[in-house]
DSSP file (Angstrom, degrees, kcal/mol; ACC not computed):
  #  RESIDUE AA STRUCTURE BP1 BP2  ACC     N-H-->O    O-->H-N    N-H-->O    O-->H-N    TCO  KAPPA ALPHA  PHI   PSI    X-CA   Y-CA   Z-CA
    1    1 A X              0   0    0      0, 0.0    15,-1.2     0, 0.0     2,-0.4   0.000 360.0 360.0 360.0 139.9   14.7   -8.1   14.9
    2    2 A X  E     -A   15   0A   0     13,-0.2     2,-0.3     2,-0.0    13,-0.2  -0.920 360.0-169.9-128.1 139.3   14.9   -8.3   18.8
    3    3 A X  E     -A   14   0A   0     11,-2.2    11,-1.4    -2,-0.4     2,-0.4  -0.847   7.6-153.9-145.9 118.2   17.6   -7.8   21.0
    4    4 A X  E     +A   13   0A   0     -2,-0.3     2,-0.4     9,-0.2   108,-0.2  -0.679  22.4 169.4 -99.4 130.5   17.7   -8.5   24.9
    5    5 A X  E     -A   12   0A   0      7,-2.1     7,-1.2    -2,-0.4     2,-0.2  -0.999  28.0-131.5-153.6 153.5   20.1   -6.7   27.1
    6    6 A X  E     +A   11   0A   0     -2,-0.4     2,-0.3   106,-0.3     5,-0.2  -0.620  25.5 171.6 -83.4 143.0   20.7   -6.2   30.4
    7    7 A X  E >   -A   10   0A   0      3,-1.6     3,-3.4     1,-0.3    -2,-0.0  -0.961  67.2  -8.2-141.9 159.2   21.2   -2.8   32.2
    8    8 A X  T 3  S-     0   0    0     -2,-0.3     2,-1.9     1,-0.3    -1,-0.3   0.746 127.1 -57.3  38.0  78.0   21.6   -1.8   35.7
    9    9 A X  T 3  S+     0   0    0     -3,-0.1    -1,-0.3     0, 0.0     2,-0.1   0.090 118.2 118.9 125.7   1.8   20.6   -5.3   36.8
   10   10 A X  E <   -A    7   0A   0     -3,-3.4    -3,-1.6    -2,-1.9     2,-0.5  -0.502  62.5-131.2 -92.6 145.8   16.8   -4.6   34.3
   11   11 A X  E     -A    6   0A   0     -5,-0.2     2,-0.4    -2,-0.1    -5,-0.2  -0.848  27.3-170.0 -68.1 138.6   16.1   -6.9   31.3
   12   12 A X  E     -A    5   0A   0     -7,-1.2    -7,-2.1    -2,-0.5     2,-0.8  -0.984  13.2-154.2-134.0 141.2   15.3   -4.7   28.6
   13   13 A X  E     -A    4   0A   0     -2,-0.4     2,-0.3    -9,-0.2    -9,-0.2  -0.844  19.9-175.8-114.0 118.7   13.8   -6.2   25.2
   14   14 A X  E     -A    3   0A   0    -11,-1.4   -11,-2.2    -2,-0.8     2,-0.2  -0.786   0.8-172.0-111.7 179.1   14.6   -3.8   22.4
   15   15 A X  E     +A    2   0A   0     -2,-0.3   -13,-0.2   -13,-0.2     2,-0.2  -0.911   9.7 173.4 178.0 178.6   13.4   -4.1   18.0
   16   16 A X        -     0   0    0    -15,-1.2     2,-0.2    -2,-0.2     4,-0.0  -0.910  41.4 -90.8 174.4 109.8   13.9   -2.7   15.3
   17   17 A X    >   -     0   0    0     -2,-0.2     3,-0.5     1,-0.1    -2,-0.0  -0.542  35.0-131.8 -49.1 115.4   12.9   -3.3   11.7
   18   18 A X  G >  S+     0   0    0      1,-0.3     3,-0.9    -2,-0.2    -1,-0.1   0.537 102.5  68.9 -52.3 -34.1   15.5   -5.5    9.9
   19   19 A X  G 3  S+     0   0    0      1,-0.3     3,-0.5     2,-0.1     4,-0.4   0.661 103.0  46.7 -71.6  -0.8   15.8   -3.0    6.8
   20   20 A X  G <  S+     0   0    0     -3,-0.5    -1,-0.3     1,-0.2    -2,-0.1  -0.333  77.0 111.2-128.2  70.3   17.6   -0.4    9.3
   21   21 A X  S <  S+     0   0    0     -3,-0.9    -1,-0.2    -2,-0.2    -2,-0.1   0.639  79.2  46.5 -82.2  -6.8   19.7   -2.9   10.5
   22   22 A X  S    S+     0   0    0     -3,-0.5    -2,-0.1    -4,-0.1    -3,-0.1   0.836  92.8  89.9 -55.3 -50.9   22.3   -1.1    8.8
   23   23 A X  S    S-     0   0    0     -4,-0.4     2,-0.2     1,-0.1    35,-0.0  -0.132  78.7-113.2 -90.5 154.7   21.5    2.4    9.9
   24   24 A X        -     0   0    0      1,-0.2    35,-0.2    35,-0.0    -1,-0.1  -0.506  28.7-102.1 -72.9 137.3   23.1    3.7   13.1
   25   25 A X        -     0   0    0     33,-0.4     2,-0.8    -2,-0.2    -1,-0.2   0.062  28.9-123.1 -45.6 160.4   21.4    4.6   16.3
   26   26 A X        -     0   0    0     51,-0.0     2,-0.5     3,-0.0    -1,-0.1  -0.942  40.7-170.6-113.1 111.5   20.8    8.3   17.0
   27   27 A X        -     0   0    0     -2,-0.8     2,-0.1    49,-0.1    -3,-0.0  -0.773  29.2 -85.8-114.0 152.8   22.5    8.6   20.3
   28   28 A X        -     0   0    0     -2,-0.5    48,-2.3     1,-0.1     2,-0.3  -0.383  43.7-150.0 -82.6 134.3   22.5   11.6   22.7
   29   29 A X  E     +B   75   0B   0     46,-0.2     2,-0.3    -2,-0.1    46,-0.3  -0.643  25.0 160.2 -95.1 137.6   24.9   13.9   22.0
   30   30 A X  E     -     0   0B   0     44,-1.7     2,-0.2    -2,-0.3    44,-0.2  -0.950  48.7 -69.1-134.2-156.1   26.7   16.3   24.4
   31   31 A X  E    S+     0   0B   0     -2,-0.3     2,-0.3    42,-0.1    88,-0.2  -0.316  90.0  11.3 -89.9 127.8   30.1   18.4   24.2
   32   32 A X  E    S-     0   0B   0     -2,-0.2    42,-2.8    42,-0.1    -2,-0.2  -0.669  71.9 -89.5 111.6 177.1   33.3   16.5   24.2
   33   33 A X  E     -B   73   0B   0     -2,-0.3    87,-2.7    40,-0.3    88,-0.4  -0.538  23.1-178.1-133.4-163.1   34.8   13.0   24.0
   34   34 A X  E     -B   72   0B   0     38,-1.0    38,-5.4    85,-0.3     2,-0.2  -0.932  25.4-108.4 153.8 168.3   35.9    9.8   26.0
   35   35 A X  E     -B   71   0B   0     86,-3.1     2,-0.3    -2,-0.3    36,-0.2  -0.750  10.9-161.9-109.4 152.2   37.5    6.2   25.5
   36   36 A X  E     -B   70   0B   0     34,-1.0    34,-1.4    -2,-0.2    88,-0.2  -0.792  26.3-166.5-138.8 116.4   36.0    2.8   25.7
   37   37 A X  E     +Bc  69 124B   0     86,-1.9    88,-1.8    32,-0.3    32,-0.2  -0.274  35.5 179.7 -92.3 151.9   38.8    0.3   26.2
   38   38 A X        +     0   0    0     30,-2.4     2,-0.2    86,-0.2    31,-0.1   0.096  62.5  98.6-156.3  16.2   39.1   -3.4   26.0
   39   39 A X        +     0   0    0     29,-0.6     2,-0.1    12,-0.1    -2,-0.1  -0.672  55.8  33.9-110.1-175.6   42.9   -3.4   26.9
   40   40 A X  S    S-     0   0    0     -2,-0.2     2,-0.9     2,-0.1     0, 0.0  -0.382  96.6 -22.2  67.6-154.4   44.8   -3.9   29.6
   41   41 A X        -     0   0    0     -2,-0.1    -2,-0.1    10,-0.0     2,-0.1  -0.676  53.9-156.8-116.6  90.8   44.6   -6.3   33.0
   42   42 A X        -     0   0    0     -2,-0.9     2,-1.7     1,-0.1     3,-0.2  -0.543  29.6-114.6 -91.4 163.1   41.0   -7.5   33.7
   43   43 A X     >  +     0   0    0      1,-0.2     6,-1.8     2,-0.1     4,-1.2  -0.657  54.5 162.0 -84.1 109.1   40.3   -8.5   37.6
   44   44 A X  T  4  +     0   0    0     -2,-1.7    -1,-0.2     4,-0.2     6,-0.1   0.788  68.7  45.2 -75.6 -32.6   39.8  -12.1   36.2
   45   45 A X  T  4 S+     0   0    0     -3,-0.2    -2,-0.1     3,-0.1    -1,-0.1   0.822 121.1  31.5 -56.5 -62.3   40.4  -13.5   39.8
   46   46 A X  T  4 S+     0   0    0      3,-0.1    -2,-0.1     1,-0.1    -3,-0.1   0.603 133.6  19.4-101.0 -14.5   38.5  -11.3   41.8
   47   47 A X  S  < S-     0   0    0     -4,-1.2    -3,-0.2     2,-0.2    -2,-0.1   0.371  93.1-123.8-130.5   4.2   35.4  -10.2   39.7
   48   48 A X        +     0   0    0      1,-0.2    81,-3.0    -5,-0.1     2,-0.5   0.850  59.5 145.5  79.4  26.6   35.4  -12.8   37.3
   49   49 A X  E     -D  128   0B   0     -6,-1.8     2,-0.3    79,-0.2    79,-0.3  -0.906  27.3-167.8-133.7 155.1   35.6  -10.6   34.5
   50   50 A X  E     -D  127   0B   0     77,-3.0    77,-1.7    -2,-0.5     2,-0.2  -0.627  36.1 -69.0-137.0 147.3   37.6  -11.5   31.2
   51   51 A X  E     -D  126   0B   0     33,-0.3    33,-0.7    -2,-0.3    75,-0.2  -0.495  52.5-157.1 -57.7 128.8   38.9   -9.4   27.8
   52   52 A X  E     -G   83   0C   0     73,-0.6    31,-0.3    31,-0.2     2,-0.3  -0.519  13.3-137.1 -75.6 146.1   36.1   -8.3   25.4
   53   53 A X  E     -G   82   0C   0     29,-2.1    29,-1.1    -2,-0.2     2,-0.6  -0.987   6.3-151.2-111.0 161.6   35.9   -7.5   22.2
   54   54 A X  E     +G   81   0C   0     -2,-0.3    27,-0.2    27,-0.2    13,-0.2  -0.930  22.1 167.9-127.0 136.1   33.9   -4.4   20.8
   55   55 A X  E     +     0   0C   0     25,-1.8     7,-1.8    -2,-0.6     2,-0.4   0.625  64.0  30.9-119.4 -36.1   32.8   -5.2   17.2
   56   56 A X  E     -GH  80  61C   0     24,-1.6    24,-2.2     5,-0.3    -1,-0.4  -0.991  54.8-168.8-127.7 153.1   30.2   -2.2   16.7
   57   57 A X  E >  S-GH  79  60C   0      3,-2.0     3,-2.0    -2,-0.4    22,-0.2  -0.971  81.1 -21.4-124.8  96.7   30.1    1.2   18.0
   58   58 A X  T 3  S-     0   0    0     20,-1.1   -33,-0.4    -2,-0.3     3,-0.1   0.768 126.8 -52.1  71.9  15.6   26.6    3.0   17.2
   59   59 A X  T 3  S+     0   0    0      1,-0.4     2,-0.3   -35,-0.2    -1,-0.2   0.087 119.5 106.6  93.1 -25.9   25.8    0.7   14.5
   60   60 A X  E <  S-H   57   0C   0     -3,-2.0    -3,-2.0     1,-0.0     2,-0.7  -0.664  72.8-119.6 -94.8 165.4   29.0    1.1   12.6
   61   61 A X  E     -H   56   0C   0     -2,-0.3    -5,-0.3    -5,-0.2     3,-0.1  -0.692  25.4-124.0 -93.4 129.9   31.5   -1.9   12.9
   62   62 A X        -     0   0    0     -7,-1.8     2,-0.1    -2,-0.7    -1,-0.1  -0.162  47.8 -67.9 -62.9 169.1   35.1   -1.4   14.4
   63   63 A X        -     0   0    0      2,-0.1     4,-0.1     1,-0.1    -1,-0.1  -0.291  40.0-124.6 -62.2 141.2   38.1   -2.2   12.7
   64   64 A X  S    S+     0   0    0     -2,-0.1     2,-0.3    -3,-0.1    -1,-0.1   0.779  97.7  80.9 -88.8 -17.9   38.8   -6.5   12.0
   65   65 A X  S    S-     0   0    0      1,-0.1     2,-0.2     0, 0.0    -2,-0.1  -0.457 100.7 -95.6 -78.5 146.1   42.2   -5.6   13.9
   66   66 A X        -     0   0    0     -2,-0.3     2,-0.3    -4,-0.1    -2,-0.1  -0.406  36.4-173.2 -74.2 137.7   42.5   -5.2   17.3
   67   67 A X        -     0   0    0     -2,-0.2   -13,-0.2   -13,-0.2     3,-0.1  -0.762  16.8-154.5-118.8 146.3   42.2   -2.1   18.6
   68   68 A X  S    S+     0   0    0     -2,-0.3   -30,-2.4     1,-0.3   -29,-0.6   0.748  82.2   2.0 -97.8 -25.2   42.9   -1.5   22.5
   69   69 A X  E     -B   37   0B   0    -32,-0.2     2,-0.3   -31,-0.1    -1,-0.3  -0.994  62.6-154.0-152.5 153.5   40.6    1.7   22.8
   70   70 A X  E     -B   36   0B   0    -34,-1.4   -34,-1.0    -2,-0.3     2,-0.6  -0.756  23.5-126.6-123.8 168.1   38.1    4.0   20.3
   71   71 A X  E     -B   35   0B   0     -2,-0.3   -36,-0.2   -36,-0.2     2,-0.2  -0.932  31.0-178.7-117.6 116.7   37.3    7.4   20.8
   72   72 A X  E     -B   34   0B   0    -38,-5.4   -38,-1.0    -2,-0.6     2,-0.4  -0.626  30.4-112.1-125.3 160.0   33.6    8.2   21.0
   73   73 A X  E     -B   33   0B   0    -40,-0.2   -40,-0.3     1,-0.2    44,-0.1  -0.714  44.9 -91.8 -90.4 166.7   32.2   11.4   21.4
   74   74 A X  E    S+     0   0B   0    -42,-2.8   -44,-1.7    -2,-0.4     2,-0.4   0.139  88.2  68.3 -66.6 168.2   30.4   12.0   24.6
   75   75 A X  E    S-BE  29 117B   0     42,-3.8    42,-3.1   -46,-0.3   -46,-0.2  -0.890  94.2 -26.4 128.0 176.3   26.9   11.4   24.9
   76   76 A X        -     0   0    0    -48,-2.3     2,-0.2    -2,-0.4    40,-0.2  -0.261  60.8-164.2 -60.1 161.9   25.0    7.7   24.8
   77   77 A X        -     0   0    0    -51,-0.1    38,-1.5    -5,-0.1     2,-0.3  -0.873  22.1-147.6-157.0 172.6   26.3    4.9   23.2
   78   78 A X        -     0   0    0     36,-0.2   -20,-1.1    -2,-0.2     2,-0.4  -0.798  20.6-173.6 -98.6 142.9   25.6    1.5   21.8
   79   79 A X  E     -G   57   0C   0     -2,-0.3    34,-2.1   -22,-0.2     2,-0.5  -0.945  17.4-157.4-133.9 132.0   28.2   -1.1   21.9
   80   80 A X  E     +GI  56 112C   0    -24,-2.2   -25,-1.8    -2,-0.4   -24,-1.6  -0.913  28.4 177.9 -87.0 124.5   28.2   -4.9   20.3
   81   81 A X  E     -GI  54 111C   0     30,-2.7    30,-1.1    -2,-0.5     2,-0.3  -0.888  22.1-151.8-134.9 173.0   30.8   -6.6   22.3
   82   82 A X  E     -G   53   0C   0    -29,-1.1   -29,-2.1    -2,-0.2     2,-0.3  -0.800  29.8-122.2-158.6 142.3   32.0  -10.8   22.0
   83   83 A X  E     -G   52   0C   0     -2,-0.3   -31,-0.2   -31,-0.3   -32,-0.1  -0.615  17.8-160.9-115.9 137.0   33.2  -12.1   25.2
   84   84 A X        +     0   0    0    -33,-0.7   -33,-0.3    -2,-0.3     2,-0.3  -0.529  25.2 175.0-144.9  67.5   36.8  -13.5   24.9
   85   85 A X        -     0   0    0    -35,-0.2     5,-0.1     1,-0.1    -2,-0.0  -0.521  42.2-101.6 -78.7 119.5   36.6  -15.6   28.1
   86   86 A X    >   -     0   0    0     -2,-0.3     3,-1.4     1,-0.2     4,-0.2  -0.400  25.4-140.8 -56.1 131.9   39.7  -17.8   28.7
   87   87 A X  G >  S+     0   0    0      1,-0.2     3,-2.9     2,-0.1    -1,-0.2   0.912  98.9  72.0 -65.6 -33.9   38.7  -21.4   27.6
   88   88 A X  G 3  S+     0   0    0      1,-0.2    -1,-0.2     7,-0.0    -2,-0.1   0.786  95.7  65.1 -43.4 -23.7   40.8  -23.3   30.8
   89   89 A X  G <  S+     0   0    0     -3,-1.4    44,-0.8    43,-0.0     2,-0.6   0.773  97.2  69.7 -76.7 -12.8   37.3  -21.5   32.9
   90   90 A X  S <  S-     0   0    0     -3,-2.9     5,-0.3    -4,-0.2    45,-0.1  -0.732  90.4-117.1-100.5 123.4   35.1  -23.8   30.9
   91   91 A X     >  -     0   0    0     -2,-0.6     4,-2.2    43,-0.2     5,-0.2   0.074  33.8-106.2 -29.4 156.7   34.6  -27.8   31.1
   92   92 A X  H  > S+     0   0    0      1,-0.2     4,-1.3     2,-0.2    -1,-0.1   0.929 124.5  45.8 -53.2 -28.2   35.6  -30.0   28.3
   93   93 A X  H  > S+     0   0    0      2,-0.2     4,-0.8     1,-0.2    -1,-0.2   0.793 114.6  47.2 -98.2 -25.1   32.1  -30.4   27.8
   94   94 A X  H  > S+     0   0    0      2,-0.2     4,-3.4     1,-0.2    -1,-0.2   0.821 104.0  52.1   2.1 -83.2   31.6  -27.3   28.0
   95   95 A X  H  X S+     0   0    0     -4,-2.2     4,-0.9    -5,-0.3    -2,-0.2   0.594 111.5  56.5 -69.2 -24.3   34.3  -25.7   25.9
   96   96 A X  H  X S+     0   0    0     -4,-1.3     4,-0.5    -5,-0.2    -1,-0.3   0.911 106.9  46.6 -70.6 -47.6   32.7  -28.2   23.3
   97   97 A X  H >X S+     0   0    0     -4,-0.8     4,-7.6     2,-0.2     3,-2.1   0.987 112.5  54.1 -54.9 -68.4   29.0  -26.6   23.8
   98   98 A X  H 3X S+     0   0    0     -4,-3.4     4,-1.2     1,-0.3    -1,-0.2   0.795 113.3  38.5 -47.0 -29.0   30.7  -23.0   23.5
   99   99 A X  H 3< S+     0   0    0     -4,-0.9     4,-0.3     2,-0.2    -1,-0.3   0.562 110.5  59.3-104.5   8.9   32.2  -23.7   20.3
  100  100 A X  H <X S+     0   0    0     -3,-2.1     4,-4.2    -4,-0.5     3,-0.5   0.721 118.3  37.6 -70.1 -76.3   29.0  -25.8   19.1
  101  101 A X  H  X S+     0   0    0     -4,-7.6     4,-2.6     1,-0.2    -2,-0.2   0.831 107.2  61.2 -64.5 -24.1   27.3  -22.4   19.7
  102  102 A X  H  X S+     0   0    0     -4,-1.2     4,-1.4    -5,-0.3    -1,-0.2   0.758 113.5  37.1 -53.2 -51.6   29.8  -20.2   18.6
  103  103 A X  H  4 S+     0   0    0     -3,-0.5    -1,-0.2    -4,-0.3    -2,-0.2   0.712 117.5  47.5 -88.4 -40.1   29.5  -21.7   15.2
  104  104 A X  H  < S+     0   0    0     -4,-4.2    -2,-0.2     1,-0.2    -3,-0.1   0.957 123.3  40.1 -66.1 -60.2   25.3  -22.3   15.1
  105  105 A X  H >< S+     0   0    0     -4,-2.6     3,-2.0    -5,-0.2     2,-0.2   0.743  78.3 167.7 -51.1 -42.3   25.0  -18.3   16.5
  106  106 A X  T 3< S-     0   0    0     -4,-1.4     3,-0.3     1,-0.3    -1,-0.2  -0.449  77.8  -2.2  70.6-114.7   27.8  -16.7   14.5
  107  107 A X  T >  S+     0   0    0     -2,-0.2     3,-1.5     1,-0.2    -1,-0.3   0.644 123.9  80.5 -57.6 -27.6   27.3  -12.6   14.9
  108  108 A X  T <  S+     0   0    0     -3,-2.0    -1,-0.2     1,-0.3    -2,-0.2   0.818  81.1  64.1 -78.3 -46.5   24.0  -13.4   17.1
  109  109 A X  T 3  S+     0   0    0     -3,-0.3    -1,-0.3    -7,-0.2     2,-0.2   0.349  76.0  92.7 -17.9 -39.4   26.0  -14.1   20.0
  110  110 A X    <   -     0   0    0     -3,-1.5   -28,-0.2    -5,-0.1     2,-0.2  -0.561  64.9-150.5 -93.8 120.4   27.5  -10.7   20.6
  111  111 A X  E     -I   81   0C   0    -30,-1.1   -30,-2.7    -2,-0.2     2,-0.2  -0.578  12.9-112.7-115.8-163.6   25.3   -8.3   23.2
  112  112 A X  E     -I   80   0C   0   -108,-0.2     2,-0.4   -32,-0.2  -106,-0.3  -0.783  23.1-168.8-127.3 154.0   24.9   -5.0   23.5
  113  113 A X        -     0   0    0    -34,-2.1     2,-0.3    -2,-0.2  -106,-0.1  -0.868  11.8-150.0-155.5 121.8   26.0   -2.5   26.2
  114  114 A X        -     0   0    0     -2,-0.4     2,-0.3   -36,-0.2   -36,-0.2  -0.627  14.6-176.4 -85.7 134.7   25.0    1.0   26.5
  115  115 A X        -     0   0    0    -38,-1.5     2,-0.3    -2,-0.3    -2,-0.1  -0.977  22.5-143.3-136.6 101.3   27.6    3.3   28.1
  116  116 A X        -     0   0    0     -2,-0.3     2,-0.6   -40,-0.2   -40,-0.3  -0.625  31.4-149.2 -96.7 131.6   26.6    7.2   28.8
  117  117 A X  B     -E   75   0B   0    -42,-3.1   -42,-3.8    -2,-0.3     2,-0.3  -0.921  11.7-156.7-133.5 118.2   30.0    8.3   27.9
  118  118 A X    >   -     0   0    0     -2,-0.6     3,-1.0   -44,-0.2     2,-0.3  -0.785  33.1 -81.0-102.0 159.7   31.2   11.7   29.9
  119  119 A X  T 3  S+     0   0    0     -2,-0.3   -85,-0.3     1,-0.2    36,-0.1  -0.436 107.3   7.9 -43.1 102.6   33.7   13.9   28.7
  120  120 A X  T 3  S+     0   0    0    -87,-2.7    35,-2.6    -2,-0.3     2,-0.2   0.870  98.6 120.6  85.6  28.8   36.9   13.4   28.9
  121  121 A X  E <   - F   0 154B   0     -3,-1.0   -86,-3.1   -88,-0.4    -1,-0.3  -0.927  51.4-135.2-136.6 175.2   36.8    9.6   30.5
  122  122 A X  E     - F   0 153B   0     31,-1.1    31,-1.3    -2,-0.2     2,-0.4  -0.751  18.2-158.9-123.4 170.0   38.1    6.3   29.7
  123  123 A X  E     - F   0 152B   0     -2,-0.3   -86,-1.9    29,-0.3     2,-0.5  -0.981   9.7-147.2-113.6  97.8   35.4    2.8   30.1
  124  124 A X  E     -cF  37 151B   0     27,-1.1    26,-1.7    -2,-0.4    27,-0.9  -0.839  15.2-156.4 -98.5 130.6   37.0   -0.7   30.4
  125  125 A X  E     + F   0 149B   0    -88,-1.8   -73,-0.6    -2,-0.5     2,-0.2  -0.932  16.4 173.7-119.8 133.3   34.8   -3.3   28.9
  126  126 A X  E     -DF  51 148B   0     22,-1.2    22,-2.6    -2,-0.3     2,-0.8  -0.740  42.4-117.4-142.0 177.1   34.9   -6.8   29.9
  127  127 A X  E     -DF  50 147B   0    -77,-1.7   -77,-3.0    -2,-0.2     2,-0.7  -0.959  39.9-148.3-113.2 116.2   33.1   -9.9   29.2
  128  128 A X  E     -D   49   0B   0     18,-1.7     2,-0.6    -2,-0.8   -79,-0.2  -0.807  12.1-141.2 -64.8  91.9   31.5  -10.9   33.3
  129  129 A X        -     0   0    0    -81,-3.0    16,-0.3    -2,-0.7    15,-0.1  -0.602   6.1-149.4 -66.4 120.8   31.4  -14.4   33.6
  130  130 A X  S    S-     0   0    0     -2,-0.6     2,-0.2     1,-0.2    -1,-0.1   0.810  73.2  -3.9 -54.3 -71.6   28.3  -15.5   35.5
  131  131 A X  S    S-     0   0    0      4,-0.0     2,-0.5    -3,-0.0    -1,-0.2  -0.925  80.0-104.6-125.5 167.9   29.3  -18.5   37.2
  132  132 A X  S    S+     0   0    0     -2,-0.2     2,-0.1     2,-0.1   -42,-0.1  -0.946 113.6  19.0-125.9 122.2   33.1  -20.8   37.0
  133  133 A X  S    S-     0   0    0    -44,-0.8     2,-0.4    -2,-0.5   -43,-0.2   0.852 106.1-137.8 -66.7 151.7   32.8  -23.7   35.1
  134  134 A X        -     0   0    0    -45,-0.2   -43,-0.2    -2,-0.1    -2,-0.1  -0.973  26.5-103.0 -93.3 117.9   29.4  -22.2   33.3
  135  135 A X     >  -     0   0    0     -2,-0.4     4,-1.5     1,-0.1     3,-0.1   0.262  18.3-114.2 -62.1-172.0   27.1  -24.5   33.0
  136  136 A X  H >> S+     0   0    0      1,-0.3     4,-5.5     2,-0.2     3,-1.3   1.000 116.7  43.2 -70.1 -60.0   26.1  -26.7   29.5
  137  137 A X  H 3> S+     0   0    0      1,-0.2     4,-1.8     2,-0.2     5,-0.3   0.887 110.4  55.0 -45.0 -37.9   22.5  -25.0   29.4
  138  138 A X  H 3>>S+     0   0    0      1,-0.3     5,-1.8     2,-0.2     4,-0.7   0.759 104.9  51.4 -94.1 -15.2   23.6  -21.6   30.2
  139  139 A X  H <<5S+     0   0    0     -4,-1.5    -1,-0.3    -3,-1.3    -2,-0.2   0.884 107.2  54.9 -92.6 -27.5   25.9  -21.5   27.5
  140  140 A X  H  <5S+     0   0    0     -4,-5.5    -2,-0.2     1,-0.2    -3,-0.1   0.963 112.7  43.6 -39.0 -51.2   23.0  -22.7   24.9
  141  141 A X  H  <5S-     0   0    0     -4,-1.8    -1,-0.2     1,-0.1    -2,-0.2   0.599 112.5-128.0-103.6 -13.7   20.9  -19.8   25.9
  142  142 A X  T  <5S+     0   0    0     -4,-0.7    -3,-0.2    -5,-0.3    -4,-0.1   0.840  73.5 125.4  80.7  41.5   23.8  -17.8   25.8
  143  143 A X      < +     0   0    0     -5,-1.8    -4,-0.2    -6,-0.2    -5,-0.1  -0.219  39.5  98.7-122.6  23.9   23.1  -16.5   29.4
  144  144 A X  S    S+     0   0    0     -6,-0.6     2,-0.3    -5,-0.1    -1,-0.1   0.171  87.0  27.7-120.6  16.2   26.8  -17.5   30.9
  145  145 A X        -     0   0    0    -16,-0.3     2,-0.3    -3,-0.1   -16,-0.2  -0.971  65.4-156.0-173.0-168.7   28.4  -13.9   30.6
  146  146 A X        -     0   0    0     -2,-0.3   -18,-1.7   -18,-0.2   -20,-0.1  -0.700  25.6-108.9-171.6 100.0   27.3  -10.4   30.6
  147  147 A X  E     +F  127   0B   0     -2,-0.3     2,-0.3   -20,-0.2   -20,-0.2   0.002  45.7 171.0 -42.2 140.8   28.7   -7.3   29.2
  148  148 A X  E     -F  126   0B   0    -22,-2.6   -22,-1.2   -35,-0.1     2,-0.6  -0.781  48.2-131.7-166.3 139.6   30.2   -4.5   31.8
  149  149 A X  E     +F  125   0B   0     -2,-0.3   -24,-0.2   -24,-0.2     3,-0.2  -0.597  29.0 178.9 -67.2 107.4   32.1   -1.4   32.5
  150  150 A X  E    S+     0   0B   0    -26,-1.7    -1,-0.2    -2,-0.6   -25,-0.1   0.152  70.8   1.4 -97.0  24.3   34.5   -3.0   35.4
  151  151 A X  E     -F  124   0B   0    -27,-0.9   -27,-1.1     2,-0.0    -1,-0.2  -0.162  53.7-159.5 148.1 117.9   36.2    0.8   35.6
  152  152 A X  E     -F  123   0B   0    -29,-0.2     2,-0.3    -3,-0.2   -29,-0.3  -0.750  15.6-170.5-106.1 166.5   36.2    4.2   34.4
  153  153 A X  E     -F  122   0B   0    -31,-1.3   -31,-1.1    -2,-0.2    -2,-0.0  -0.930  34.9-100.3-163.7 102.1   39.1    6.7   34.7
  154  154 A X  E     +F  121   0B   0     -2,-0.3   -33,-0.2   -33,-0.2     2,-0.2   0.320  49.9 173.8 -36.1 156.6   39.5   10.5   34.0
  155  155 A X        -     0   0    0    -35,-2.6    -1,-0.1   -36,-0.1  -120,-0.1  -0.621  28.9-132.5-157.8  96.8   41.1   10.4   30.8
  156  156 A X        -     0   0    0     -2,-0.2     2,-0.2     1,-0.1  -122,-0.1  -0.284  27.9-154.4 -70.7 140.3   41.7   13.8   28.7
  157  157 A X              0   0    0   -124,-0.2    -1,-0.1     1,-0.1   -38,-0.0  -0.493 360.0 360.0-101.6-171.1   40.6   13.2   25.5
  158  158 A X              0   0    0     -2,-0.2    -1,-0.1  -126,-0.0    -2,-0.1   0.279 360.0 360.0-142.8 360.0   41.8   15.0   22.2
């Protein structure tokens, strides 16, 4: 299994043997906790950037309800997140491509975004759209949006 994700602006190609696609990452621990959020008002206007949802945490899968924020301890983490991009940003022909792929791709779709999570802060995660309308190709290759922390925010955690 291979999985390409972006960070700090880098491609990075990661894999992984398919029998531990189950098992959870070993992420770097330290003392304390922190939020990673996917509520509230993303700047859709001004950075282009759109509600998320985050579907694994470390390997395990969040809850099939919506949650507005999890509570991770501090340390690394892994996140699968699914881009929940208003459709009106997309052509017709477009929005026909996107749900074309949506359907071929299923889970496959969904990228990963690694978050060094400090103590005692919160992380809003948002789907970045690349460019408005995305074009047809960029939504095949699945290249038309980008996970990203658009703002962190002391936050005490408990």
């Amino acid at each position: 299994m291979q999985l390409v994700v972006r960070r700090d602006g880098e491609i990075l190609t990661l894999k992984s043997d398919p029998d531990m696609a189950h098992t959870p990452s070993i992420p770097t621990e330290s003392k304390g906790c922190g939020y990673v959020s996917v509520s509230g008002a993303h700047p859709r206007a001004t950075r282009r950037i759109f509600p998320s949802e985050i579907t694994r945490i470390d390997g395990k899968s969040t809850p099939l309800f919506t949650v507005g924020r999890y509570r991770v301890d501090a340390g690394r983490r892994v996140l699968i997140v699914d881009e929940r991009i208003d459709d009106h940003r997309f052509s017709s022909f477009g929005l026909q491509e996107r749900q074309r792929q949506n359907s071929r791709q299923g889970a496959r779709r969904y990228k990963a975004l690694i978050v060094d999570v400090a103590p005692d802060t919160r992380y809003d995660i948002g789907a970045q759209l690349m460019e408005i309308p995305p074009d047809v190709r960029a939504i095949r290759d699945n290249t038309y949006w980008e996970p990203v922390v658009w703002r962190s925010a002391t936050e005490t955690c408990h």
